[in-house]
C-alpha positions in Angstrom: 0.0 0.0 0.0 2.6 2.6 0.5 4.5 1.8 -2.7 1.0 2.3 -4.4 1.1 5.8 -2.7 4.9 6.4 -3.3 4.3 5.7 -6.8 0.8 7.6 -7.3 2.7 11.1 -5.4 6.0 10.2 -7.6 5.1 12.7 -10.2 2.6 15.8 -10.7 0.9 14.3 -14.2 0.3 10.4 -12.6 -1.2 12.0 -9.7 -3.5 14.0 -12.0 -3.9 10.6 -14.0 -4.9 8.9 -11.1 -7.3 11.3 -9.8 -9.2 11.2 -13.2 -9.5 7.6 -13.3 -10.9 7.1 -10.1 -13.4 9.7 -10.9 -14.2 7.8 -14.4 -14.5 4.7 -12.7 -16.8 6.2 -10.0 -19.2 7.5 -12.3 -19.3 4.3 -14.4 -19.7 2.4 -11.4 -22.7 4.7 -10.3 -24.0 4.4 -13.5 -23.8 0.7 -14.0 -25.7 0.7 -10.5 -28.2 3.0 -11.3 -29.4 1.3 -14.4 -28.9 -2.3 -12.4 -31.7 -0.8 -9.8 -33.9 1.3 -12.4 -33.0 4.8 -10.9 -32.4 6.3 -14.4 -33.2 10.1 -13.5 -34.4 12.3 -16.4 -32.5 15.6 -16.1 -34.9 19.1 -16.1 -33.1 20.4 -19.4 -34.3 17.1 -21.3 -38.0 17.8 -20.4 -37.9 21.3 -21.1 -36.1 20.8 -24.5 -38.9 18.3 -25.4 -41.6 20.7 -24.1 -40.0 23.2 -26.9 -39.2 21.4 -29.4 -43.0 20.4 -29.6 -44.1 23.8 -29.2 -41.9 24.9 -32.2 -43.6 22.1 -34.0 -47.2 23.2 -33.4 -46.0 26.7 -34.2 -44.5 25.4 -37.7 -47.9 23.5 -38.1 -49.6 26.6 -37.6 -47.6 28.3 -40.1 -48.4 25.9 -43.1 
């Protein structure tokens, strides 16, 4: 364990590498979990951007 921490604190850039993979493979983990246990969360942006892009329809059907 402390050559893992020698080695990850050697160098600037392989601490920076290492902090970014542990992030990637936290999110992928949480991810993987979340679709394993059906909590897939819709964001707020993707139900307003369908709310408009229907009301630019109906306002291009209105046009015709």
């Amino acid at each position: 364990m402390l050559d893992v921490s020698k080695f990850v604190l050697s160098d600037f850039w392989i601490f920076c590498e290492t902090v970014v993979l542990i992030e990637v493979s936290r999110t992928a983990v949480a991810k993987i979990l979340a679709a394993a246990f059906g909590k897939v969360r819709i964001s707020q942006e993707t139900q307003t951007d369908s709310k408009e892009m229907s009301k630019a329809d109906d306002f291009e059907q209105d046009c015709k």
